[in-house]
DSSP file (Angstrom, degrees, kcal/mol; ACC not computed):
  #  RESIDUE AA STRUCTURE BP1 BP2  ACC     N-H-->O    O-->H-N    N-H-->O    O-->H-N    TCO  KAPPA ALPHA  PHI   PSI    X-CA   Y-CA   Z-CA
    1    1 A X              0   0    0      0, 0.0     3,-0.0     0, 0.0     0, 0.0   0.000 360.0 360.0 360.0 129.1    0.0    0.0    0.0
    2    2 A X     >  -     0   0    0      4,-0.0     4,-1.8     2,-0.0     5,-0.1  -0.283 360.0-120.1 -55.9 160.8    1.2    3.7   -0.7
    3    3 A X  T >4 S+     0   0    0      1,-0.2     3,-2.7     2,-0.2     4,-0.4   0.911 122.3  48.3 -58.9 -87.1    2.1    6.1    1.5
    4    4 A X  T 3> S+     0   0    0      1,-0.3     4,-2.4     2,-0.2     5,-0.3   0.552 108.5  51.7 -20.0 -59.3   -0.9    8.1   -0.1
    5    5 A X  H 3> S+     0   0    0      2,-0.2     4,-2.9     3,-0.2    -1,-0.3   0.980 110.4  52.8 -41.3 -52.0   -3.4    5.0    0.2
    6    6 A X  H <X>S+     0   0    0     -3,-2.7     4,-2.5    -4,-1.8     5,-0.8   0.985 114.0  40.0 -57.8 -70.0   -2.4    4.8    4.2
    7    7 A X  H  >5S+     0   0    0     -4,-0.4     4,-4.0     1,-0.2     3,-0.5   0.860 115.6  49.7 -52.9 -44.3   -3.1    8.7    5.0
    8    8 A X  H  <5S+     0   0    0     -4,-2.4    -2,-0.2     1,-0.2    -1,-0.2   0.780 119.3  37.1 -69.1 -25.6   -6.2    8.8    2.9
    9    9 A X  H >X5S+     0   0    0     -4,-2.9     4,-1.2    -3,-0.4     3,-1.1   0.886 114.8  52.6 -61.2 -44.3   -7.6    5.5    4.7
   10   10 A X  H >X5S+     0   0    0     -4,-2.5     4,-1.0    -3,-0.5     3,-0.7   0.968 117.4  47.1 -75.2 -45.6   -6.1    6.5    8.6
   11   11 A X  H 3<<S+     0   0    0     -4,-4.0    -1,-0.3    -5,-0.8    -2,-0.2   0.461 111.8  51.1 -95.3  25.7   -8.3   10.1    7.5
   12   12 A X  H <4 S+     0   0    0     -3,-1.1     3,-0.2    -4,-0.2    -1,-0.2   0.261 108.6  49.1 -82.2 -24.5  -11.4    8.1    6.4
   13   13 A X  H X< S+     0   0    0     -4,-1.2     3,-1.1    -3,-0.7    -2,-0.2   0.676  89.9  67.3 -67.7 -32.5  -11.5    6.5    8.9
   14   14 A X  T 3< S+     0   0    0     -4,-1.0     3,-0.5     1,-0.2     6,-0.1   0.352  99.3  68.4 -70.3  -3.7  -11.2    9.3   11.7
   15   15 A X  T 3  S+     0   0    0      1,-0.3    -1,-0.2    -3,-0.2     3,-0.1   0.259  70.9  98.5-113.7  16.0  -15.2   10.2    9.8
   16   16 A X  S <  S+     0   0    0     -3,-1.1    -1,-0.3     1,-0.1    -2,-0.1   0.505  96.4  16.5 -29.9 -32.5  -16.1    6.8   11.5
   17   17 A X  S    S+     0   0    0     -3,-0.5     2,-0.3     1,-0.2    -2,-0.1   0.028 129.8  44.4-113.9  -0.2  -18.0    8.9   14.7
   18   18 A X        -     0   0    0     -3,-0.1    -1,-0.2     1,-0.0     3,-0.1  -0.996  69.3-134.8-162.6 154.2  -18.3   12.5   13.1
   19   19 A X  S    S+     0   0    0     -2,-0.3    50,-5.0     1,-0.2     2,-0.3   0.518  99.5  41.7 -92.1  10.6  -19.3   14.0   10.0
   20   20 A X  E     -A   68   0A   0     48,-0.2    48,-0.3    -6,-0.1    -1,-0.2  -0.943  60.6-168.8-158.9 126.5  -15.8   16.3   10.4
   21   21 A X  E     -A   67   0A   0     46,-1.0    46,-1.5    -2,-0.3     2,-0.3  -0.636  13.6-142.0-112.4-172.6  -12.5   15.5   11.5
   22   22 A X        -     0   0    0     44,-0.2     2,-0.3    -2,-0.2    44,-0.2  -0.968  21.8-171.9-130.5 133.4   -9.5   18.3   12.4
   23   23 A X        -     0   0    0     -2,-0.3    42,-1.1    42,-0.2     2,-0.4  -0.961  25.0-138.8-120.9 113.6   -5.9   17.5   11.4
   24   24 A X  B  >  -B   64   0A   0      1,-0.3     4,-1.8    -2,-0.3     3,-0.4  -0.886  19.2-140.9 -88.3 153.1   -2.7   19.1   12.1
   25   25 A X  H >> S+     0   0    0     38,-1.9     3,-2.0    37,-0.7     2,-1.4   0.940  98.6  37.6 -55.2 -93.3   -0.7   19.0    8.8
   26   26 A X  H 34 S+     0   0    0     36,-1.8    -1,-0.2     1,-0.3     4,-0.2   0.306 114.9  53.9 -55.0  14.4    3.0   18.2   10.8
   27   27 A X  H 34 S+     0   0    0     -2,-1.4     4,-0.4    -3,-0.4    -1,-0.3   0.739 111.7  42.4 -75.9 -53.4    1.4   15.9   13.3
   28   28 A X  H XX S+     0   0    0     -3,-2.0     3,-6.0    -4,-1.8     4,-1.8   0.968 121.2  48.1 -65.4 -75.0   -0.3   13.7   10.3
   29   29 A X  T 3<>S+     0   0    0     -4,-0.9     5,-2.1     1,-0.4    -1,-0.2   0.688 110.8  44.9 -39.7 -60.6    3.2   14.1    8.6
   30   30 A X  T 345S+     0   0    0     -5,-0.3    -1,-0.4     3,-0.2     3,-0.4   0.552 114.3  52.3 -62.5 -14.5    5.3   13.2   11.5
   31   31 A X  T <45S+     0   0    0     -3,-6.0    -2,-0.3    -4,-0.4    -3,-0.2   0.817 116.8  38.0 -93.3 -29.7    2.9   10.2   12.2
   32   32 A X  T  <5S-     0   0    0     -4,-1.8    -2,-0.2    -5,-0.1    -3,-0.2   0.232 108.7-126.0 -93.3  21.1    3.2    8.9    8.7
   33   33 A X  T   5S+     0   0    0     -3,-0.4    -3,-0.2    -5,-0.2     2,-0.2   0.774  71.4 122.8   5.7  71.3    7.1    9.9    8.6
   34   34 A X  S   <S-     0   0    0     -5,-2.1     2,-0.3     1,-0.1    -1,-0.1  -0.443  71.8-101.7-126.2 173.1    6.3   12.2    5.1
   35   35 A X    >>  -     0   0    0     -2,-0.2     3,-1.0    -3,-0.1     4,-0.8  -0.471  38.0-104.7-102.9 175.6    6.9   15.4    4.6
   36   36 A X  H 3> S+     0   0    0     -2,-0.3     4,-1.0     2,-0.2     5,-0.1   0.617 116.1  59.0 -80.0 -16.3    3.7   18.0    4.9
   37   37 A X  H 34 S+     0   0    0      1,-0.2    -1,-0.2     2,-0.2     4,-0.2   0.548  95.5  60.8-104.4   9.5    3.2   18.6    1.4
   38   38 A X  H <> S+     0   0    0     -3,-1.0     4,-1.9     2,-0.2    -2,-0.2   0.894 106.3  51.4 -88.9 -31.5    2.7   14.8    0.8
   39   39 A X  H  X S+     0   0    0     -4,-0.8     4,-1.1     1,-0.2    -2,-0.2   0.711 105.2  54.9 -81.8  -8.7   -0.4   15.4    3.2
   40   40 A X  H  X S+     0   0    0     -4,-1.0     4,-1.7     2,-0.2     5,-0.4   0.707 108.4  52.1 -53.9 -36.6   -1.6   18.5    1.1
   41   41 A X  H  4 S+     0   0    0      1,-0.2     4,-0.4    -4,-0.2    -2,-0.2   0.863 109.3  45.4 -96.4 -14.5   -1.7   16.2   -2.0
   42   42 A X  H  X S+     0   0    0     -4,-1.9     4,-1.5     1,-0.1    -1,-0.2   0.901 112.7  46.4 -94.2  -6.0   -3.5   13.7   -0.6
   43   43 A X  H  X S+     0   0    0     -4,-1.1     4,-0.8     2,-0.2    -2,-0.2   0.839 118.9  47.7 -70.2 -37.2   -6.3   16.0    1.1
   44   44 A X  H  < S+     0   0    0     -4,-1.7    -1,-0.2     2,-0.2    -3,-0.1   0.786 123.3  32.2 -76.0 -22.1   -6.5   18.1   -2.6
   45   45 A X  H  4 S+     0   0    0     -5,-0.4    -2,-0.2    -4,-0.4    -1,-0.1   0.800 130.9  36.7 -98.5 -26.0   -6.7   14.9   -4.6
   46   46 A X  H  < S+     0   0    0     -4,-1.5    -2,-0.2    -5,-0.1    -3,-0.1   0.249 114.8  38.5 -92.4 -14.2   -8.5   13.0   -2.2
   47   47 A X  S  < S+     0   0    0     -4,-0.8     2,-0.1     6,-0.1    -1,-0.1  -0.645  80.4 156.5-175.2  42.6  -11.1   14.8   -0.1
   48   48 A X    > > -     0   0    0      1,-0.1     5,-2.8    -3,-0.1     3,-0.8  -0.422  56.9-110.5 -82.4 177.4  -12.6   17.3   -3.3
   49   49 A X  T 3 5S+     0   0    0      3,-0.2     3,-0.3     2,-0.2    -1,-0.1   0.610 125.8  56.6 -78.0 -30.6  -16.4   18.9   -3.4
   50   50 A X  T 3 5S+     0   0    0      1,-0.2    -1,-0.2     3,-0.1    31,-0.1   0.588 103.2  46.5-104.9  17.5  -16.8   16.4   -6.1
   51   51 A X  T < 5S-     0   0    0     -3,-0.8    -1,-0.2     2,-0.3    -2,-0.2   0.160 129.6 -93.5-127.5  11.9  -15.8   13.2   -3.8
   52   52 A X  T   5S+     0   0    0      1,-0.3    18,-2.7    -3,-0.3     2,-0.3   0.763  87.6 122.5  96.1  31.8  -18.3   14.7   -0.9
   53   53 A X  E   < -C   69   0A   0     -5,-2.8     2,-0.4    16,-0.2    -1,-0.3  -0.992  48.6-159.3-137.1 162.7  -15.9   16.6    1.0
   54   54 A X  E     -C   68   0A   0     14,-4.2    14,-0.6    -2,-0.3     2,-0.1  -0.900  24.6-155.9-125.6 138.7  -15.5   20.4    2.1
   55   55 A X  E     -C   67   0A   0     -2,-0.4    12,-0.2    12,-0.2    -6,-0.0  -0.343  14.9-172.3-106.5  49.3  -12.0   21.5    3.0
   56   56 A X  E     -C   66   0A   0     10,-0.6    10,-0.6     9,-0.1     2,-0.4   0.160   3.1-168.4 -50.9 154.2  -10.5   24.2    5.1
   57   57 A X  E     -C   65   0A   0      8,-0.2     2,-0.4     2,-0.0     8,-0.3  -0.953   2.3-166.0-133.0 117.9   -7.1   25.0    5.4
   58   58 A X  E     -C   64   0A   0      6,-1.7     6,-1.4    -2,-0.4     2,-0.2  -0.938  22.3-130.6-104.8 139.8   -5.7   27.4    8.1
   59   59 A X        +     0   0    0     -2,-0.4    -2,-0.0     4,-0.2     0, 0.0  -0.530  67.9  19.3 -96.1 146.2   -2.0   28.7    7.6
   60   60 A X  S    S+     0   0    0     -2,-0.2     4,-0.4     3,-0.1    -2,-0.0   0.593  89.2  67.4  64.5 148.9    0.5   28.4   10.8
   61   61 A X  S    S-     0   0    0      1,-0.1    -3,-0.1     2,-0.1    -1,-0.0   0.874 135.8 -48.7  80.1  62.2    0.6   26.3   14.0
   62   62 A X  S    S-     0   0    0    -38,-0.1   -36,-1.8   -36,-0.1   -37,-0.7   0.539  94.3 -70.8  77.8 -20.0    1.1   23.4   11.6
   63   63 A X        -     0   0    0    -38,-0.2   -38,-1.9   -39,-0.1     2,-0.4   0.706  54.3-142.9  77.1 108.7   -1.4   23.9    9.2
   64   64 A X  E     -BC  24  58A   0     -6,-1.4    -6,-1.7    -4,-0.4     2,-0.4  -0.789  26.8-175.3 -80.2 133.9   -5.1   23.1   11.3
   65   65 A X  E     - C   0  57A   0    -42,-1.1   -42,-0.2    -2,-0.4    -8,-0.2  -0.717  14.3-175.4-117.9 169.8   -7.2   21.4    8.5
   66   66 A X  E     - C   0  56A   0    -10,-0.6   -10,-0.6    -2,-0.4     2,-0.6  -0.632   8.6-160.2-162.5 116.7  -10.7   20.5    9.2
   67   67 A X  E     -AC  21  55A   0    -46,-1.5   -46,-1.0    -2,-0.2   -12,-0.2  -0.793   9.8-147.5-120.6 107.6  -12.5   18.5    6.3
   68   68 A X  E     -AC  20  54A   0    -14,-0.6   -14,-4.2    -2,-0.6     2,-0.4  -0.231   8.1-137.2   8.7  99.1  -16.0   18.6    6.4
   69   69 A X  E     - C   0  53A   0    -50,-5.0     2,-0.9   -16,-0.2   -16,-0.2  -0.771  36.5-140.6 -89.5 118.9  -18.2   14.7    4.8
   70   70 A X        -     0   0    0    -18,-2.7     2,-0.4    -2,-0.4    -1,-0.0  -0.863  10.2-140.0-112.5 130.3  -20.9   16.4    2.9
   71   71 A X        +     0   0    0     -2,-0.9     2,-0.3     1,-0.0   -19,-0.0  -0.555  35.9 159.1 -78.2 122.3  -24.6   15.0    2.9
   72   72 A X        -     0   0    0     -2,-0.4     2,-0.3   -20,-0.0     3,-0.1  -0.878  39.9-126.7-132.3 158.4  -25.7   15.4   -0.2
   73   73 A X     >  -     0   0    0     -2,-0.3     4,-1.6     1,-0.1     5,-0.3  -0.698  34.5-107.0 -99.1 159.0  -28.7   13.4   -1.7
   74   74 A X  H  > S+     0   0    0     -2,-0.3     4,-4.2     1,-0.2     5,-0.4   0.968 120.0  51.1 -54.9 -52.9  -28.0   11.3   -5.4
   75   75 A X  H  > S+     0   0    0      2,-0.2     4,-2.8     1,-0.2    -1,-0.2   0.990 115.6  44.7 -63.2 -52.1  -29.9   13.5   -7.7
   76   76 A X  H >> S+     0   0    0      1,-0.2     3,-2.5     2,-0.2     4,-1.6   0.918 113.9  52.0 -48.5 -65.9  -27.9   16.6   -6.0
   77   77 A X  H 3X S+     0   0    0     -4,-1.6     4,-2.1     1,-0.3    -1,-0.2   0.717 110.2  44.5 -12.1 -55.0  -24.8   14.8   -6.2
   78   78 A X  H 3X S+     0   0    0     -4,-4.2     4,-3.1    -5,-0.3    -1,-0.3   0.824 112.7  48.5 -84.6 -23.7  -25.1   14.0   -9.5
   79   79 A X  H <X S+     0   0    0     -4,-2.8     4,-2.4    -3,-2.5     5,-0.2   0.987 109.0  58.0 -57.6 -71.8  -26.3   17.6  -10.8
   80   80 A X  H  X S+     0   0    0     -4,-1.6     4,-1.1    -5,-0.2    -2,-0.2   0.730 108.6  42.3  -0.4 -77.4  -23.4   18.7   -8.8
   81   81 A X  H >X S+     0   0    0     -4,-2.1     3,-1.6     2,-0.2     4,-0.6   0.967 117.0  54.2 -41.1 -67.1  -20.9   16.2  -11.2
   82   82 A X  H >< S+     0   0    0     -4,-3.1     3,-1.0     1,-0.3    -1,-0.2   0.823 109.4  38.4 -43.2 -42.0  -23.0   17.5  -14.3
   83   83 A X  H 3< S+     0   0    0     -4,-2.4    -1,-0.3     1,-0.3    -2,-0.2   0.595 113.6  59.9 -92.9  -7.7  -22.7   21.3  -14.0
   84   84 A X  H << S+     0   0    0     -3,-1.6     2,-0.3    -4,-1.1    -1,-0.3   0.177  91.2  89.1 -86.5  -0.3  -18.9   20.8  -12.8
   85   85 A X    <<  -     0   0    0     -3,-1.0     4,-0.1    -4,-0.6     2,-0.1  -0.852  68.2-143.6-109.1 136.2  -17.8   18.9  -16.3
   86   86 A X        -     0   0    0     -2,-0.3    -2,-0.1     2,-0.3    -1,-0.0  -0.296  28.3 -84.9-115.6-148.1  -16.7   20.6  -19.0
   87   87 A X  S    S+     0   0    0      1,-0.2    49,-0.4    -2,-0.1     2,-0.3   0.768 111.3  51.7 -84.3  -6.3  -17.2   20.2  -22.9
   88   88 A X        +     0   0    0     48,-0.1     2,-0.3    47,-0.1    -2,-0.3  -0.970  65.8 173.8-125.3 131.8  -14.5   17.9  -23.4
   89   89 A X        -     0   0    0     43,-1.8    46,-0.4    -2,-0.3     2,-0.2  -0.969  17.4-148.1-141.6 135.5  -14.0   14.5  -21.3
   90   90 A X    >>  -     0   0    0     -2,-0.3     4,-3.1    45,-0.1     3,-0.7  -0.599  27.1-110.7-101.4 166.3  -11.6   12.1  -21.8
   91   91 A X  H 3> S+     0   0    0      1,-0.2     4,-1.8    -2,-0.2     5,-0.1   0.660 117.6  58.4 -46.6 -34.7  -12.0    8.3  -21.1
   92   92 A X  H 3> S+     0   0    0      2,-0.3     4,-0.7     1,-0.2    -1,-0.2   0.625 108.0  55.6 -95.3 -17.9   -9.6    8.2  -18.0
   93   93 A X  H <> S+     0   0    0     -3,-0.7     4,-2.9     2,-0.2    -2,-0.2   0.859 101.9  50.9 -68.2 -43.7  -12.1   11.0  -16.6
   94   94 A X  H  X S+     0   0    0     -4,-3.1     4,-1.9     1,-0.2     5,-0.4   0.946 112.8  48.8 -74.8 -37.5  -15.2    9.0  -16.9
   95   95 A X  H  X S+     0   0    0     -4,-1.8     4,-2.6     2,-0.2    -1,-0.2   0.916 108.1  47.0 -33.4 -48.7  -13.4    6.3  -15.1
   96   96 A X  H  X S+     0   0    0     -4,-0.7     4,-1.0     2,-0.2    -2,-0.2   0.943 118.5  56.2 -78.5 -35.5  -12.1    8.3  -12.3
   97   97 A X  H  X S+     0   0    0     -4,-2.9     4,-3.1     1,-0.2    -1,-0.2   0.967 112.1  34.0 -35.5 -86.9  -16.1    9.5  -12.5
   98   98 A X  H  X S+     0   0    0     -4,-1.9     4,-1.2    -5,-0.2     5,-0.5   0.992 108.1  68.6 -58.7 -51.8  -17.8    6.5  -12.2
   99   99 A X  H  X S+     0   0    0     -4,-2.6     4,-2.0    -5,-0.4     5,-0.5   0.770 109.1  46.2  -8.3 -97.5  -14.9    5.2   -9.7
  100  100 A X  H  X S+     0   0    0     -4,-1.0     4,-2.1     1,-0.2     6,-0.2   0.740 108.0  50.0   3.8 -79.4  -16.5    7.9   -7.5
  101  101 A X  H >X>S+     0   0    0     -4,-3.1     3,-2.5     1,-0.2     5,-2.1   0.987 110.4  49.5 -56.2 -64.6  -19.9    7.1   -8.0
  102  102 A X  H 3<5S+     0   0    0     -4,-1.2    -1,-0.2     1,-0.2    -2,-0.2   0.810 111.5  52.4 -33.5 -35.1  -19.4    3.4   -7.2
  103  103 A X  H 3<5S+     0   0    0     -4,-2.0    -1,-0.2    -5,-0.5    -2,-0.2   0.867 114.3  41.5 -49.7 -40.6  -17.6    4.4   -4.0
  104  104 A X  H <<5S-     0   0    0     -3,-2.5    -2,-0.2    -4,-2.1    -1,-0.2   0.669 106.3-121.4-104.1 -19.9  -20.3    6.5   -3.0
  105  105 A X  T  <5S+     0   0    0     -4,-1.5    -3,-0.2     2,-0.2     3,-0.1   0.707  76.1 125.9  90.6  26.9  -23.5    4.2   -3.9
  106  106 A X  S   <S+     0   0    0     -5,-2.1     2,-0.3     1,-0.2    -4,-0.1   0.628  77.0  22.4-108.5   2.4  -24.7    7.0   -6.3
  107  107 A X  S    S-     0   0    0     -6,-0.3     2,-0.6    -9,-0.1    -2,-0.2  -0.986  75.0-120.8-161.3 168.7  -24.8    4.2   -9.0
  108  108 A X    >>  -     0   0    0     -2,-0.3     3,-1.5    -3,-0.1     4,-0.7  -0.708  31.8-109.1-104.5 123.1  -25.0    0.6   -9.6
  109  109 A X  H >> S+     0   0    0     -2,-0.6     3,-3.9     1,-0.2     4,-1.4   0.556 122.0  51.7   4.6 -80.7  -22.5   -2.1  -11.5
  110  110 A X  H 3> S+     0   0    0      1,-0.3     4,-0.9     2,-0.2    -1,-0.2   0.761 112.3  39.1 -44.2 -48.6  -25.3   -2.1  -14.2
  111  111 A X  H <> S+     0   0    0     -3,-1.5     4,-0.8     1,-0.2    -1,-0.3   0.551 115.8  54.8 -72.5  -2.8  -25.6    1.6  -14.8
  112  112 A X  H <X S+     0   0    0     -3,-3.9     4,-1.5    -4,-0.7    -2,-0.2   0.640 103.2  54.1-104.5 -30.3  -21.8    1.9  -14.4
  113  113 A X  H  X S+     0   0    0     -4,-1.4     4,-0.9    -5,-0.3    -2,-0.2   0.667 117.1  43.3 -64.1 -29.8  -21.2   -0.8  -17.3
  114  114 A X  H  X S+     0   0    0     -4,-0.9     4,-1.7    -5,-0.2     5,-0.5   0.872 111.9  46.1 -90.4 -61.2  -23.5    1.5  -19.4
  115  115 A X  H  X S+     0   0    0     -4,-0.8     4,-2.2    -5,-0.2     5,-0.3   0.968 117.3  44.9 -55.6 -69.1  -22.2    4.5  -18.5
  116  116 A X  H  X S+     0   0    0     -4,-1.5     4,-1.4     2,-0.2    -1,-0.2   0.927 120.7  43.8 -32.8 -64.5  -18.4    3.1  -19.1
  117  117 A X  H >< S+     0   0    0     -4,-0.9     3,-2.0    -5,-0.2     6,-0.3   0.995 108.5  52.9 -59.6 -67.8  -19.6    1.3  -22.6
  118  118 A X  H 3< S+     0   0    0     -4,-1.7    -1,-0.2     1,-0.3    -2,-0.2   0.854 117.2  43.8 -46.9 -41.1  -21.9    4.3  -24.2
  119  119 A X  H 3< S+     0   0    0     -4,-2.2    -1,-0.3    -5,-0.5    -2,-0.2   0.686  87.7 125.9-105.5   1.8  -18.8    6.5  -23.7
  120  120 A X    XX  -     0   0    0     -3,-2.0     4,-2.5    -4,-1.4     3,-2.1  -0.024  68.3-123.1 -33.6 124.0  -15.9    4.4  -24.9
  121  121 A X  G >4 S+     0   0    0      1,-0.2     3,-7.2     2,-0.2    -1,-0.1   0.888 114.3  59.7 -53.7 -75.5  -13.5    5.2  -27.3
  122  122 A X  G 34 S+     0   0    0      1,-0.2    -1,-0.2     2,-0.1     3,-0.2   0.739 113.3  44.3   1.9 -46.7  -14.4    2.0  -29.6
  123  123 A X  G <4 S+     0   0    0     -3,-2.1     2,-1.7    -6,-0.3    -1,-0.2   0.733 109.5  61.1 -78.6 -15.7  -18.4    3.8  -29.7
  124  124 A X  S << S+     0   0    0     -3,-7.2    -1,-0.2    -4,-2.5    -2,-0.1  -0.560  71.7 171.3-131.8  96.7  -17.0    6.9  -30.3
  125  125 A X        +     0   0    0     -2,-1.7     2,-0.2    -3,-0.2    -1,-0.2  -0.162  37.5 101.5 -91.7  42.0  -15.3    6.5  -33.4
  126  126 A X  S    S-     0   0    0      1,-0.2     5,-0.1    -2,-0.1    -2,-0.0  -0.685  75.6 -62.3-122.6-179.5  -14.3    9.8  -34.2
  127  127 A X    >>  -     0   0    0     -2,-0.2     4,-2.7     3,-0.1     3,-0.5  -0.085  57.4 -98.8 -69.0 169.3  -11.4   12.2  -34.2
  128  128 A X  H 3> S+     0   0    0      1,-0.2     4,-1.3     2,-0.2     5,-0.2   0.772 118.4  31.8 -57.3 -36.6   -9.7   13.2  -30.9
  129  129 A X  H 3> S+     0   0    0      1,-0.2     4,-0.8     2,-0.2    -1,-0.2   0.837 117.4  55.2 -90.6 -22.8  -11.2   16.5  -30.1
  130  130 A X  H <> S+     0   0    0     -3,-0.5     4,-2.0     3,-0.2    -2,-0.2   0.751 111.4  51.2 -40.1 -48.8  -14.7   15.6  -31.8
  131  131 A X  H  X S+     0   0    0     -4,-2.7     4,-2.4     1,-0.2   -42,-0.2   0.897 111.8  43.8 -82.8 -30.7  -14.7   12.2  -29.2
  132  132 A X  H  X S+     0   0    0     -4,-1.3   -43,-1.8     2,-0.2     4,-1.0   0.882 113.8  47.9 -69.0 -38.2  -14.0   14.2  -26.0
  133  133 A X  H >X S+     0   0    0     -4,-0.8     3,-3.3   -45,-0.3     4,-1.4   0.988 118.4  42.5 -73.9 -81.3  -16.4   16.9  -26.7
  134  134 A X  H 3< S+     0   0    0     -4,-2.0    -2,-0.2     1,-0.3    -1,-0.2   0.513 110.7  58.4 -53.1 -22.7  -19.2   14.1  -27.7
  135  135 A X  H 3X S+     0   0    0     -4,-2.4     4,-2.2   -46,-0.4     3,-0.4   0.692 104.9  47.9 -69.1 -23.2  -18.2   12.0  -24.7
  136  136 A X  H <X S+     0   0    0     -3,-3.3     4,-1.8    -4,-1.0     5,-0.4   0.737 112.8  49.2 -96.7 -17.8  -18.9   14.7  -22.2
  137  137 A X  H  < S+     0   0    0     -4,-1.4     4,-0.3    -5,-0.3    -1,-0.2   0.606 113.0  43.3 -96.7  28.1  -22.1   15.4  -23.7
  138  138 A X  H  > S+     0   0    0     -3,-0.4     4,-2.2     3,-0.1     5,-0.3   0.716 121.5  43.4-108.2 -60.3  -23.4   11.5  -23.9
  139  139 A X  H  X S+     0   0    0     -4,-2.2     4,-1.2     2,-0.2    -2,-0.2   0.708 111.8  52.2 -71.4 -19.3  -22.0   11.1  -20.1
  140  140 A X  H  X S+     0   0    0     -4,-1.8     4,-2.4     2,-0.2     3,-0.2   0.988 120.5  37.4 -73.2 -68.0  -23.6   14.7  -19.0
  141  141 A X  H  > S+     0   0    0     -5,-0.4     4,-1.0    -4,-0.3    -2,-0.2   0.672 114.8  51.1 -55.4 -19.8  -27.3   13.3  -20.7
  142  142 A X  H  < S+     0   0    0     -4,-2.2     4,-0.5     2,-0.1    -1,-0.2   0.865 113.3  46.4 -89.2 -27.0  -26.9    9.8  -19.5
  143  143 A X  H  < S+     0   0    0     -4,-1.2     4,-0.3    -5,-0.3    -2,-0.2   0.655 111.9  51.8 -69.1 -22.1  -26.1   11.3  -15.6
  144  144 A X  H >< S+     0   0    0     -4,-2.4     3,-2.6     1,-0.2    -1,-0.2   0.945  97.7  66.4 -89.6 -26.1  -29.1   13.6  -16.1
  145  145 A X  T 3< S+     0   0    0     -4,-1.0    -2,-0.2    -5,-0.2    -1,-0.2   0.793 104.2  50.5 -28.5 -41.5  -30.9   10.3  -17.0
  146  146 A X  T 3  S+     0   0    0     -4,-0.5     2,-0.4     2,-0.1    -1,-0.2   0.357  73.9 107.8 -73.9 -11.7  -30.2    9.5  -13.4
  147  147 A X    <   -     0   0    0     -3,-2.6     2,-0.4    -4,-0.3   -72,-0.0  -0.791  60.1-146.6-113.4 155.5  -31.3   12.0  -11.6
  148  148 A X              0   0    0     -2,-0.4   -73,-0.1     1,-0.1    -2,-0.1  -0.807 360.0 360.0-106.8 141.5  -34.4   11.0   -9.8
  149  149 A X              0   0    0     -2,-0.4    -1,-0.1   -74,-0.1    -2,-0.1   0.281 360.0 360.0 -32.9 360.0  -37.2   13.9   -9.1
């Protein structure tokens, strides 16, 4: 397991009893004997608005963090996703997409097999800036498919 895998599980875990934990940066950093800016990259890569977490950062005394598990309902969630994508999406985004969604319960194998197929390069047998552009607007309309009234 990577360093990276270990902090982001040891701070997924601390949201076992609370919907927000508090961090110091060089505590975290000294426990995982990293330096401080390896625990910035995994709270910025790791712990986004669009993987259902809100992030503060306070400068000095260590860096104080506090990230903040946001309840969101599916249909927000997934609006959320929509209006945050822009006109061109590559393939290795709609993975990291659906990744996400599976994680999170906000969609099911089946609809994720669909979702994954429909926007494949193989379907989408055009040139490169033509397939990205047409991929984000198949996966935008098949996610709005999803969201439930």
């Amino acid at each position: 397991m990577r360093i990276s895998d270990m902090i982001e599980q040891f701070i997924k875990e601390m949201f076992e009893y609370d919907d927000y934990v508090e961090i110091q940066r060089n505590d975290l950093a000294e426990h995982f004997n990293c330096v401080p800016s390896q625990i910035n990259y995994v709270i910025s890569t790791r712990f986004k608005p669009s993987q259902g977490y809100y992030v503060e950062s306070k400068r000095g005394g260590g860096g104080h963090i506090t990230i903040k598990k946001i309840k969101v309902t599916k249909s927000n969630y997934l609006m959320h996703i929509i209006s945050s994508i822009d006109d061109k999406l590559t393939a290795k985004e709609v993975d990291i997409f659906i990744g996400n969604f599976l994680s999170y319960n906000i969609i099911s194998e089946k609809e994720a097999k669909l979702l994954k197929v429909a926007t494949s390069d193989n379907v989408l047998n055009v040139s490169q800036p033509i397939r990205d552009n047409l991929r984000a607007r198949i996966f935008k309309n098949m996610l709005l498919n999803l969201v439930e009234d």
